[in-house]
C-alpha positions in Angstrom: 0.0 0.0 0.0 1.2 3.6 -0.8 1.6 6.6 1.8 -1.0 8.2 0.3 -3.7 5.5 0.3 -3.0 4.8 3.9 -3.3 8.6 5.0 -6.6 8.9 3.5 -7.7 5.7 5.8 -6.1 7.5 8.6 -7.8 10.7 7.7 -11.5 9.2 7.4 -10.7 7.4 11.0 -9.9 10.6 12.8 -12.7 12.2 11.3 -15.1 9.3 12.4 -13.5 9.5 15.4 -13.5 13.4 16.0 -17.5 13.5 15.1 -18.1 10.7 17.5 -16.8 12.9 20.7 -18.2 15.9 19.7 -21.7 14.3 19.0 -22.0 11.5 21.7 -24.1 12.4 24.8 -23.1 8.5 25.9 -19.7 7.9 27.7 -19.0 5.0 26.1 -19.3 6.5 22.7 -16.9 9.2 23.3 -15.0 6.4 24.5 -14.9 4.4 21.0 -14.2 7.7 19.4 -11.1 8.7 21.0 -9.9 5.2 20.4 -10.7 5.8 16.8 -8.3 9.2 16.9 -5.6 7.5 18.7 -6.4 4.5 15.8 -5.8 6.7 13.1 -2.5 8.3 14.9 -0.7 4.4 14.7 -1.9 4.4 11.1 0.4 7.2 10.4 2.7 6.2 12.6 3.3 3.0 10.6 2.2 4.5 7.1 5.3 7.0 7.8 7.3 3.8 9.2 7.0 2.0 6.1 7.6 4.5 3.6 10.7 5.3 4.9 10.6 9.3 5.1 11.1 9.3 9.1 14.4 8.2 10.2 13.0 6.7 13.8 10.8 3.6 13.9 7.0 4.4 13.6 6.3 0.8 15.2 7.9 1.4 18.4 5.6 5.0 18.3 2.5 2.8 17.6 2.7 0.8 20.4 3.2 3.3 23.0 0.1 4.5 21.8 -1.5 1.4 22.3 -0.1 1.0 25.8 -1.7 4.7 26.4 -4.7 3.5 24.6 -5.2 0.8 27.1 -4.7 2.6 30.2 -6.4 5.2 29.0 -9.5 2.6 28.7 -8.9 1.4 32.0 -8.8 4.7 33.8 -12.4 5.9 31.5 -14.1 2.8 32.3 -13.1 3.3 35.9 -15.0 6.6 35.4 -17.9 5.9 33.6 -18.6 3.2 36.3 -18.2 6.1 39.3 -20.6 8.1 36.9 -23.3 5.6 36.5 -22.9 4.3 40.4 -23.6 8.3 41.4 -26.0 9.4 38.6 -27.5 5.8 37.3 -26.4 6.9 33.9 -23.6 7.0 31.4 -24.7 10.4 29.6 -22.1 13.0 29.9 -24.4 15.8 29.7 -26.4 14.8 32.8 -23.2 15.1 34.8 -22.0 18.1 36.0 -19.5 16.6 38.5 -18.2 13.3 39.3 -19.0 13.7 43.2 -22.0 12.2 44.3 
């Protein structure tokens, strides 16, 4: 696959990712959409890799990101689990602090 063809993909992901946490009320949803952003940041990461135009390894970048990724799930889930036990639901608008 060309650089081009695979920042395109990228591009499309961060968009579908960026229009899911601006226009989820749900928690989870934002949730899925950041993961779709950091997604489309280890696409470039190894689009940029493969191609050869960065001099450092794109791989080693892409899965620091998903070792952030995955503490960054367990530390939201951790949230949206204090957010439903204090409000009984997950919608982010309905919350206007996380203390009970």
């Amino acid at each position: 696959m060309n650089l081009q063809l695979m920042l395109i993909v990228s591009a499309a992901l961060f968009s579908l990712g960026l229009f899911a946490v601006i226009t989820r009320r749900n928690a989870i949803g934002v949730l899925m959409g950041v993961e779709l952003i950091l997604n489309s940041a280890n696409i470039n990461f190894i689009a940029f890799s493969r191609s050869g135009i960065w001099n450092v390894t794109g791989d080693i970048f892409a899965l620091f990101v998903i070792v952030i990724a995955a503490a960054e799930a367990a530390v939201a889930l951790a949230i949206v689990l204090n957010l439903y036990y204090n409000f009984k639901a997950i919608n982010v608008d309905e919350a206007s602090e996380l203390g009970g």
